[in-house]
C-alpha positions as CSV (number, residue, x, y, z in Angstrom):
1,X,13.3,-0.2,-12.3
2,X,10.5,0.2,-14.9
3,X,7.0,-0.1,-13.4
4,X,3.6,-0.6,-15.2
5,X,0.3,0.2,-14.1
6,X,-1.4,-2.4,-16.0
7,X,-4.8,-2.0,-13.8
8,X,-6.0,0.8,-12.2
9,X,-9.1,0.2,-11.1
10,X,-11.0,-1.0,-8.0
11,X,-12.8,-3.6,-7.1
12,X,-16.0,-3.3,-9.3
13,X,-13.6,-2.0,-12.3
14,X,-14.6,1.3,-14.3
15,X,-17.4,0.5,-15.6
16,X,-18.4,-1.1,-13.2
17,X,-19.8,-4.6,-14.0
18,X,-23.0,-3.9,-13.3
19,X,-23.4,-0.8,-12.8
20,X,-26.0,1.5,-15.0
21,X,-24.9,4.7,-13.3
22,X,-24.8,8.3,-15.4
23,X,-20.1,7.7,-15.2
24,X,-20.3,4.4,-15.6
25,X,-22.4,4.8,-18.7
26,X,-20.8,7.9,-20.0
27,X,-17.5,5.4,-19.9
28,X,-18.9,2.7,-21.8
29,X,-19.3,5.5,-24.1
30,X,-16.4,7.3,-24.2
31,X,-13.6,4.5,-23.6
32,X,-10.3,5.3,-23.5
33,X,-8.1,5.9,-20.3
34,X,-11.5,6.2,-18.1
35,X,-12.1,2.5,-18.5
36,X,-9.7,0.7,-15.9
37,X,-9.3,-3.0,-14.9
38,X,-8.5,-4.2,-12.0
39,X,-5.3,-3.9,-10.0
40,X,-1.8,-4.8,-11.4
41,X,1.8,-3.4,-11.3
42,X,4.6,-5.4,-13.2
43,X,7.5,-4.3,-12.2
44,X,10.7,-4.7,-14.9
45,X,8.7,-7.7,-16.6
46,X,9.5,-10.4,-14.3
47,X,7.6,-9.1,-10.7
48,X,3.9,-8.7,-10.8
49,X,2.3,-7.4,-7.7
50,X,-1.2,-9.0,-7.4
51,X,-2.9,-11.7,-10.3
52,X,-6.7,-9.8,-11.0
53,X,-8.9,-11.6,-13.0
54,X,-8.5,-8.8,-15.4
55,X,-4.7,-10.3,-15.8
56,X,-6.2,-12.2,-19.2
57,X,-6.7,-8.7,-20.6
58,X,-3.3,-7.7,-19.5
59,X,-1.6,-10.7,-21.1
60,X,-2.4,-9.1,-24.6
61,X,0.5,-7.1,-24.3
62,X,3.1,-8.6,-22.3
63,X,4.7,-12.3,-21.7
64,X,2.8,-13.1,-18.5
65,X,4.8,-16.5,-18.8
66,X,8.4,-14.3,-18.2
67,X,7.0,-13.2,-14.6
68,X,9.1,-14.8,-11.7
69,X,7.8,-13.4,-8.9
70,X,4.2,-12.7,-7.9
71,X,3.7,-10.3,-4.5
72,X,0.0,-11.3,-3.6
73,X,-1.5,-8.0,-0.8
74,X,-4.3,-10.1,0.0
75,X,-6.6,-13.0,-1.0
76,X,-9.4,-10.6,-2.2
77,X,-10.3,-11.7,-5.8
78,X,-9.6,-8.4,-7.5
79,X,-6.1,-9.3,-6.1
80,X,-5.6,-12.6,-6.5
81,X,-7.5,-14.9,-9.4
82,X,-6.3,-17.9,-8.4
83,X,-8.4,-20.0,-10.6
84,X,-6.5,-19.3,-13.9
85,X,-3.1,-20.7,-12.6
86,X,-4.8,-24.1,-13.7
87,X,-3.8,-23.3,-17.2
88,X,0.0,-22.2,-16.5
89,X,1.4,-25.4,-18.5
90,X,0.6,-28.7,-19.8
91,X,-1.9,-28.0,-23.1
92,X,-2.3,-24.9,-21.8
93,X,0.7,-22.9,-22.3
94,X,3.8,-23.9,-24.3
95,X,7.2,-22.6,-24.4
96,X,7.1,-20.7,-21.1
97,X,9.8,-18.4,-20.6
98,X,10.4,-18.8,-17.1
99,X,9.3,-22.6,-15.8
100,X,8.6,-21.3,-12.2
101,X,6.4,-18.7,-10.8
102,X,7.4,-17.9,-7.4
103,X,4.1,-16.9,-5.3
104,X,4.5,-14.6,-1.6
105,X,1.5,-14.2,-0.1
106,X,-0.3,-14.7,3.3
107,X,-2.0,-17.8,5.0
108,X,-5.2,-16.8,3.0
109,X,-3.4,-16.7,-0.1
110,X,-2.2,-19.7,0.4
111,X,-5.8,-21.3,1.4
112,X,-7.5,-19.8,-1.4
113,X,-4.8,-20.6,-4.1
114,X,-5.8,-24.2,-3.0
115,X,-9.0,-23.9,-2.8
116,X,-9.4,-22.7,-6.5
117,X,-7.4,-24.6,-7.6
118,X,-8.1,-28.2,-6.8
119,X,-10.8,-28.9,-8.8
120,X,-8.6,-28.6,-12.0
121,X,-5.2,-28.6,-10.9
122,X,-3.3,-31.3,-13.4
123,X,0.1,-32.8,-12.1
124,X,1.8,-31.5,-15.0
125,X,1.0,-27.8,-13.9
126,X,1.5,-27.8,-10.4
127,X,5.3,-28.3,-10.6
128,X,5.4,-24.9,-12.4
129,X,4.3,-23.0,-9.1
130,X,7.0,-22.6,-5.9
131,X,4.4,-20.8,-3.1
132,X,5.8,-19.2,0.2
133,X,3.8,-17.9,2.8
134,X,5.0,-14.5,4.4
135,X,3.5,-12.4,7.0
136,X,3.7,-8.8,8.1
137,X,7.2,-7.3,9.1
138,X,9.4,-9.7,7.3
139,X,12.0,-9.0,4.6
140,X,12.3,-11.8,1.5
141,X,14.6,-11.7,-1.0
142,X,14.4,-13.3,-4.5
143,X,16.3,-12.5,-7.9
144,X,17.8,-8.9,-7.5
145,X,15.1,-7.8,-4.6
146,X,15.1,-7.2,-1.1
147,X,10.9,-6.8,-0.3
148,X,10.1,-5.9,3.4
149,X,6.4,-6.8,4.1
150,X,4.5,-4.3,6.1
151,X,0.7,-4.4,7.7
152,X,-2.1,-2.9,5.9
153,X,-5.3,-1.5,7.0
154,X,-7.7,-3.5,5.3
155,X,-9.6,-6.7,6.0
156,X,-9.5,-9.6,8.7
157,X,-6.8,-11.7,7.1
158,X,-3.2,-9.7,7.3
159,X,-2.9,-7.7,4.3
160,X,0.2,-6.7,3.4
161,X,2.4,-3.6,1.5
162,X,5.6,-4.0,0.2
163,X,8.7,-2.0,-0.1
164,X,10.8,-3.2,-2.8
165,X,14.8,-2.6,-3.3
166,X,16.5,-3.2,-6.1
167,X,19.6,-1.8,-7.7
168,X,19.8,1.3,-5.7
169,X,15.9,2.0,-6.4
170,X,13.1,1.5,-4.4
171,X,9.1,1.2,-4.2
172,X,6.5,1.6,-1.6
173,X,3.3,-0.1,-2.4
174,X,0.3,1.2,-0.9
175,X,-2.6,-0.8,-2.2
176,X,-5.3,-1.8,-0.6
177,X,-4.8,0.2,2.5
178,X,-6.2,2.7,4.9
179,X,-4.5,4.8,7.3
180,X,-1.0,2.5,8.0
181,X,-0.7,1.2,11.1
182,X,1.3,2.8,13.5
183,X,3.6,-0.8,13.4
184,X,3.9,-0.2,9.8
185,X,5.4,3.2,10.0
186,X,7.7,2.3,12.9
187,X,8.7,-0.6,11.2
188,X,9.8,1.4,7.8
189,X,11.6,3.9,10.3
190,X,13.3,1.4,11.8
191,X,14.7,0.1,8.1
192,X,15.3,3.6,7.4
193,X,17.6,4.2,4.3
194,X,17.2,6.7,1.4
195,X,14.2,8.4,0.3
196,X,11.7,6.3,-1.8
197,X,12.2,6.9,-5.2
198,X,8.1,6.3,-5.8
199,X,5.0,5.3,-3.8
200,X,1.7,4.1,-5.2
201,X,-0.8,4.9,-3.1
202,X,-4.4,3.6,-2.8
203,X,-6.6,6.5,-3.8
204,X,-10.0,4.6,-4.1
205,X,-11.9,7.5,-2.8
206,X,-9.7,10.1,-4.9
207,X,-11.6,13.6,-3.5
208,X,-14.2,11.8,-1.2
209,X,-12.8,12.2,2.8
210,X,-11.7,9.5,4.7
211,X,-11.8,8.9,8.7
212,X,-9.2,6.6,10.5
213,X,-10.9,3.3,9.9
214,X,-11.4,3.5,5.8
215,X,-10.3,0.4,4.3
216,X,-9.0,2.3,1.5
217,X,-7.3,6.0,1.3
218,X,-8.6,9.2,-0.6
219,X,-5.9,12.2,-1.4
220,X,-6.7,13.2,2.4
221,X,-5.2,10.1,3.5
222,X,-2.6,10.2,1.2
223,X,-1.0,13.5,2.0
224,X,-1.5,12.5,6.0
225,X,0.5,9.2,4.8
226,X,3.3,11.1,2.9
227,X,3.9,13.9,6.2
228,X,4.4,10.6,8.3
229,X,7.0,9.2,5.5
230,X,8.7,12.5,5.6
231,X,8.5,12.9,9.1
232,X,11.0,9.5,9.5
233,X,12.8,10.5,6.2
234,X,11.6,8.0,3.8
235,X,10.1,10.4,1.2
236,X,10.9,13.7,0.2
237,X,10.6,16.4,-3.0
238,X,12.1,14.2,-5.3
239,X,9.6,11.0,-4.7
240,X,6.9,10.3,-7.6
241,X,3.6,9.9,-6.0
242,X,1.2,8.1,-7.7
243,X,-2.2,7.4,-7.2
244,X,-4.5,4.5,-8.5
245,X,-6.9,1.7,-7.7
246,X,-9.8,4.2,-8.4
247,X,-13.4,3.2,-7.7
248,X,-16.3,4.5,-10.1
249,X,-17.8,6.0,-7.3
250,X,-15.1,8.6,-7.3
251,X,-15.9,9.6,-10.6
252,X,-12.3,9.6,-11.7
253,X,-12.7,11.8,-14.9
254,X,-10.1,13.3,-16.8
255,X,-10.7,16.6,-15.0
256,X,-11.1,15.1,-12.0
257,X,-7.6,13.8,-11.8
258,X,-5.7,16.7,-13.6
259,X,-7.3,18.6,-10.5
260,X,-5.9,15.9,-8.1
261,X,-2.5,16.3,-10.1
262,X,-2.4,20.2,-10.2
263,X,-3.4,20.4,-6.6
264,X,-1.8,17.5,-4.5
265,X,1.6,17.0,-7.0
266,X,0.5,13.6,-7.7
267,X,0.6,11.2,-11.0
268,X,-2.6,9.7,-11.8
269,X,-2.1,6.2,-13.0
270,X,-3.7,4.7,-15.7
271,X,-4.0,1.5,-17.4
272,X,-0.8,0.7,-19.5
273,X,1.0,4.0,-17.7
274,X,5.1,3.0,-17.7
275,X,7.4,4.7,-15.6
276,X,10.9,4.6,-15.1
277,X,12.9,5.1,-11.9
């Protein structure tokens, strides 16, 4: 599978939209890979997971009309921008690679895809979209992937990870989580198999510590989250670990994150980073 971090940002983005902090400044100024949009991971160019309203600035670069599948975690806007789906045909977009886009996501995915949508929506775009709703502790499969949903620590609605199979090869997704639920853990034990072969995990707070009910993880929750993925065999010396969705608040400098890499044996992730597994 070849996997791109195409945002690796948080919420707010780095720099933040309006923020006039000393980091957030000093990135206006410097550019380069400190400045990150928000989350995105295409996956062989066909399987996006979340749609952020950054995904314009993504589409520079790749044929957003080619992607199949879209995994949505949750119906948070820096996950899912429903609003520009308006504009996937008619006028809009011509010679489309793929006529479909398949959409898994929860009830609130569901609700606010419709909700943003039905102001605009034309009759000639609508048939280009195939949406199925999915909760927690199920397994889908579409194309050449298997995709088991599990429960994330997060909001109200139920957010949801994914591990993805395919070919051999598979992917934990860790984004937007806190500390997994027990459920979730027994549930990937229960599937059991071989080894991940790479998990991204949400490392919003990056050095900042973290207590049981974060929202989001730091590299203190992440190492607690790998020991528990070891502990029922899932991950082991030879999974990538990589770490994204970075808030500005962590002041995720260059140095920063060669520290977090040098002392944790993580990848940081940023914006257009490709790997290949």
């Amino acid at each position: 599978m070849h996997i791109t971090y195409l945002g690796t940002g948080a919420a707010e983005g780095i720099p933040a939209l309006f923020c006039n902090c000393e980091y957030c400044r000093g990135v206006r100024e410097r550019g380069g890979r400190e400045v990150r949009t928000r989350s995105q991971v295409l996956i062989d160019g066909e399987l996006s997971i979340d749609f952020p309203p950054d995904a314009f600035c993504h589409a520079r670069n790749y044929d957003f009309s080619a992607v199949k599948y879209l995994l949505v975690t949750h119906s948070h806007m820096d996950h899912f921008y429903a609003h520009d789906f308006i504009l996937r045909g008619y006028k809009y977009a011509s010679d489309m690679t793929e006529p479909v886009l398949h959409i898994y996501g929860n009830q609130d995915v569901m609700r606010v895809f419709a909700e943003c949508t039905r102001r605009e929506m034309k009759p000639e775009v609508i048939g280009h979209f195939a949406l199925r709703s999915v909760g927690a502790f199920e397994e889908i499969s579409f194309g050449g992937y298997r995709v088991y949903t599990l429960l994330a620590q997060h909001s109200s609605e139920e957010p949801l990870l994914f591990l993805i199979e395919k070919g051999g090869k598979r992917i934990l997704h860790l984004t937007d989580t806190g500390r997994l639920p027990d459920d979730s853990i027994r549930f990937l034990a229960e599937i059991g198999g071989a080894p991940v072969d790479l998990i991204t995990f949400d490392c919003t707070f990056l050095f900042a510590a973290t207590d049981s009910s974060a929202r989001h993880m730091g590299l203190d929750e992440n190492m607690r989250t790998l020991d528990r993925l070891r502990g029922i065999g899932l991950a082991d010396e030879h999974t990538k670990k990589i770490i994204t969705h970075f808030s500005h608040n962590a002041r995720p400098s260059p140095t920063a994150l060669a520290r977090a890499e040098r002392e944790f044996g993580v990848i940081a992730a940023y914006d257009g980073m490709e790997i290949e597994i």
